[in-house]
C-alpha positions in Angstrom: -42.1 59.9 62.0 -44.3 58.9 64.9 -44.2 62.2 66.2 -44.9 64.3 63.4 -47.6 61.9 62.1 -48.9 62.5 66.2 -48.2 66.0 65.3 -50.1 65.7 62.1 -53.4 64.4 64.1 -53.5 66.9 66.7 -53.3 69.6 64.4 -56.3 67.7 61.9 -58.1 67.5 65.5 -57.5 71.0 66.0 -58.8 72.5 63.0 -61.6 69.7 63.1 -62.3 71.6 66.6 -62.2 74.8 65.4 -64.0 74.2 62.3 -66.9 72.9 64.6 -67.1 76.0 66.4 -67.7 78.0 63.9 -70.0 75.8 61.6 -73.5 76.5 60.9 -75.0 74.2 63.1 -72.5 75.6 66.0 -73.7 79.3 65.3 -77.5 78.3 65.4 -77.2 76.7 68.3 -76.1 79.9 70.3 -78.3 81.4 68.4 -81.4 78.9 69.9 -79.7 79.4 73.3 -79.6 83.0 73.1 -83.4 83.5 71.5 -84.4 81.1 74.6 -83.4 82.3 77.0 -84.5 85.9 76.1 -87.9 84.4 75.1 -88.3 83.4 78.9 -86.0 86.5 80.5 -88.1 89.3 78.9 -91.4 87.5 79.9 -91.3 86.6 82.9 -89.1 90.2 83.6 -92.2 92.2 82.0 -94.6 90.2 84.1 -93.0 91.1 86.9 -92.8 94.6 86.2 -96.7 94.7 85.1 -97.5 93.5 88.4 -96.0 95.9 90.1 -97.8 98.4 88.1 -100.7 96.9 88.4 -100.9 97.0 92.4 -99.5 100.5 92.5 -101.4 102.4 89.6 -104.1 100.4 88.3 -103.4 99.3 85.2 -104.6 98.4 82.8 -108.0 99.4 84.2 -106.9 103.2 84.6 -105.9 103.9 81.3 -109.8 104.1 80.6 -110.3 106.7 83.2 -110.1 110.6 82.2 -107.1 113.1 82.7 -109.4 114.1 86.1 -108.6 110.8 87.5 -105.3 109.6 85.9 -102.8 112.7 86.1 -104.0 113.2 90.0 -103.0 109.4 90.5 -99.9 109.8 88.2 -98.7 112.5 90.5 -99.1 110.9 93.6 -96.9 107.8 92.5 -93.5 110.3 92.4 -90.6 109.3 91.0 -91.1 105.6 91.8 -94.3 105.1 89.4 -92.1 106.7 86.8 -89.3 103.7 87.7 -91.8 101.2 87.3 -93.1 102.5 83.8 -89.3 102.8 82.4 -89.1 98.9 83.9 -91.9 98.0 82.0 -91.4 99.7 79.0 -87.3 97.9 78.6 -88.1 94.7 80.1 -90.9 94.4 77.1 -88.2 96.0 75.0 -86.0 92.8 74.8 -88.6 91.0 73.4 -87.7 92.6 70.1 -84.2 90.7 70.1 -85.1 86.6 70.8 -88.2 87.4 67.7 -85.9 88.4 65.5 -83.0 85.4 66.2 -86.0 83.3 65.9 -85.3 82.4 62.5 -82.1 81.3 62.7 -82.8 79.5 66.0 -85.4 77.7 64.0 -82.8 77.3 61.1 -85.8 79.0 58.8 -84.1 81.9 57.4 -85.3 81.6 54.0 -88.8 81.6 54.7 -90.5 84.4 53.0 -93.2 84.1 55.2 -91.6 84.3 58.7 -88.9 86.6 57.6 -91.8 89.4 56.9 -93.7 88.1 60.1 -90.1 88.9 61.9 -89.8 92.4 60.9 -93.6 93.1 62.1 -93.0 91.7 65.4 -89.9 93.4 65.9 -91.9 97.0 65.2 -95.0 95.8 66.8 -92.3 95.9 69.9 -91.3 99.4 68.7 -94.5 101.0 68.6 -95.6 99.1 72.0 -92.3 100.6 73.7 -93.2 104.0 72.6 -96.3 103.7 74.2 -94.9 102.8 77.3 -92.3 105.6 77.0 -94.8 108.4 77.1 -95.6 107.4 80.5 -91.3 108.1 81.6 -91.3 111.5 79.1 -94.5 113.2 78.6 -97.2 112.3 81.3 -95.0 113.3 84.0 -95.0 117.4 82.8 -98.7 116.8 82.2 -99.5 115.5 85.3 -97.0 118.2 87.3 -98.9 120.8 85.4 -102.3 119.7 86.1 -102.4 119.2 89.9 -100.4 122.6 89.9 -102.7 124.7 87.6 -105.5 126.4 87.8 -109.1 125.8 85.7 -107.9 127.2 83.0 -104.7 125.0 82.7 -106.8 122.2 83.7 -108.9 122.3 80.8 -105.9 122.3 78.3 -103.8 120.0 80.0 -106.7 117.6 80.0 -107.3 117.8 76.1 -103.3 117.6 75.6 -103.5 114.7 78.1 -106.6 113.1 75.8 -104.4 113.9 72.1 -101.5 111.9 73.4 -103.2 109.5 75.3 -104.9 108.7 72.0 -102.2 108.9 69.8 -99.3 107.5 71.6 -101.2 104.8 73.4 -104.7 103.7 71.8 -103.3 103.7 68.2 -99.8 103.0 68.4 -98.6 101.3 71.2 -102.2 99.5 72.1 -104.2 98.9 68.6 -101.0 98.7 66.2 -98.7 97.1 68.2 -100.9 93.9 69.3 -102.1 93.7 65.8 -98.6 93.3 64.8 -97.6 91.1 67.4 -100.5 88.7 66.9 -99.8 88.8 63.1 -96.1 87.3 64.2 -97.6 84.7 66.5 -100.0 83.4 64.3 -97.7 83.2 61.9 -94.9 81.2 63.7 -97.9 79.4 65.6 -99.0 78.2 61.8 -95.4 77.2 61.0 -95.4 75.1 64.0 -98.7 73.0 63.1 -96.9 72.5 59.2 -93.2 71.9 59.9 -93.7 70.2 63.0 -90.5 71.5 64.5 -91.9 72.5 67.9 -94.8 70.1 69.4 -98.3 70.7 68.0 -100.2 71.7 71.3 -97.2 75.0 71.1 -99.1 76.1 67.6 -103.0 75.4 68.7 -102.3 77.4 72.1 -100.2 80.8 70.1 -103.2 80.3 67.7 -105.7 80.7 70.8 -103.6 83.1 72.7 -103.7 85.1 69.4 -107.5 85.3 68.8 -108.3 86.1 72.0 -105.7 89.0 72.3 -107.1 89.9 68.9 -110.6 90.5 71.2 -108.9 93.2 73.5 -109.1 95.6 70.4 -112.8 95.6 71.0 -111.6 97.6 74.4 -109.2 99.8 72.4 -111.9 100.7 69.6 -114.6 101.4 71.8 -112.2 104.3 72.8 -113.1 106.5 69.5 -116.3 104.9 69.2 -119.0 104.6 71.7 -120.9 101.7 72.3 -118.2 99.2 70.6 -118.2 95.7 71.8 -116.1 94.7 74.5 -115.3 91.8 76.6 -112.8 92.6 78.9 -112.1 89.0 79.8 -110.9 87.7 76.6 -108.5 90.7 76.5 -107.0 89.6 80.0 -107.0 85.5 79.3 -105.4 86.4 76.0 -102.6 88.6 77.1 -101.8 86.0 79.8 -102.1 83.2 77.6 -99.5 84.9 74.9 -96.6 85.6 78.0 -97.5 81.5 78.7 -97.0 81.0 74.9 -93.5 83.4 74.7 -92.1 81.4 77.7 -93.0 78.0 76.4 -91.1 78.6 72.9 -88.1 79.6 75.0 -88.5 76.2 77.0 -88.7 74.4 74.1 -85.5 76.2 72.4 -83.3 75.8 75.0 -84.9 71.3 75.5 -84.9 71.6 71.7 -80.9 72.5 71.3 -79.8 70.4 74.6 -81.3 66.9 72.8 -79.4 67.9 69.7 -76.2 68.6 71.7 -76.4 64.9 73.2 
């Protein structure tokens, strides 16, 4: 009897166990791990990457200059400029995943509210990644064609150059996909400040990040229409201030889950 009763409580303890790992709680707590961890990996990755761009092509500054000055530079950069823009464009690309485990890491997935916010920063990811992607598939022909050509060639590959540069870049990947992305972080940011789930200075500083991000589409509209206000520093404090922002809510899921597990 002993043993079987001993039997009896293992096998309770087992399924006790196993019923554990696969509870709710269990699964969102991956979940938080997971979303964390990506949160900070993406960043600080992307940060890395933009840096690197930065010292070897310019940017952001250059993507203001004309085809005369940017396919010349493009070309000169070879094949490891090209590298650098596919590392930017994927390591900004895994920011898609941690937003959208966010609201199960939170344990929030029937808000209305950040379940809509959720799907526009996953595309405002989207349409930022096919910006950067034009600099890996299409600017490389352009820019081969335009130190190699003549006038003529010149002249079209420049206005090609201008169409795309427009399209793919100012509208989509620059003015779409940082309105989307801000509408997300102010709307977790406001979620913070009312639920009180994350501390309060995590909200005020994604709502400050977020406005002055918002100011960097003075720099983006003054592209199709001259004499638009700009001030370039807000654009730079708030894009900085945001990666702060990204890491800090993966900081804070990972501390958040490793109290809960103790």
């Amino acid at each position: 009897m002993g043993t079987i009763s001993s039997q009896q409580h293992g096998s309770d303890a087992s399924e006790r166990s196993a019923a554990g790992v696969i509870s709710p709680a269990g699964s969102r707590h991956r979940t938080a791990v997971v979303a964390g961890a990506l949160f900070i990996a993406s960043t600080v990755t992307f940060m890395i990457a933009a840096t690197v761009l930065s010292m070897t092509f310019d940017w952001p500054d250059i993507l203001r200059q004309p085809a005369d000055v940017v396919l010349p530079e493009f070309a000169d950069g070879g094949t490891s400029l090209v590298w650098t823009w596919f590392a930017v464009a994927w390591t900004y690309a895994v920011l898609a995943v941690p937003i959208l485990l966010l609201p199960t890491a939170l344990g929030r997935r029937g808000d209305a509210a950040l379940r809509v916010a959720t799907y526009l920063g996953a595309a405002s990811v989207l349409l930022s990644l096919i910006g950067f992607l034009r600099w890996v598939f299409v600017v490389p022909a352009l820019a081969d064609s335009y130190v190699n050509g003549d006038e003529t060639t010149r002249a079209a590959v420049a206005a090609a150059w201008m169409a795309q540069h427009q399209y793919g870049g100012a509208l989509l990947g620059e003015h779409l996909g940082q309105l989307l992305a801000i509408a997300w972080s102010v709307t977790v940011s406001v979620l913070i400040l009312r639920s009180r789930m994350m501390p309060a200075w995590t909200g005020w500083l994604g709502l400050v990040a977020s406005a002055l991000y918002f100011v960097n589409q003075g720099d983006i509209m003054s592209t199709a229409i001259s004499g638009f206000p700009v001030w370039e520093l807000g654009g730079l404090l708030g894009s900085y201030l945001w990666a702060i922002w990204l890491v800090a809510i993966g900081v804070l899921l990972l501390r958040r889950m490793d109290s809960g597990a103790r």
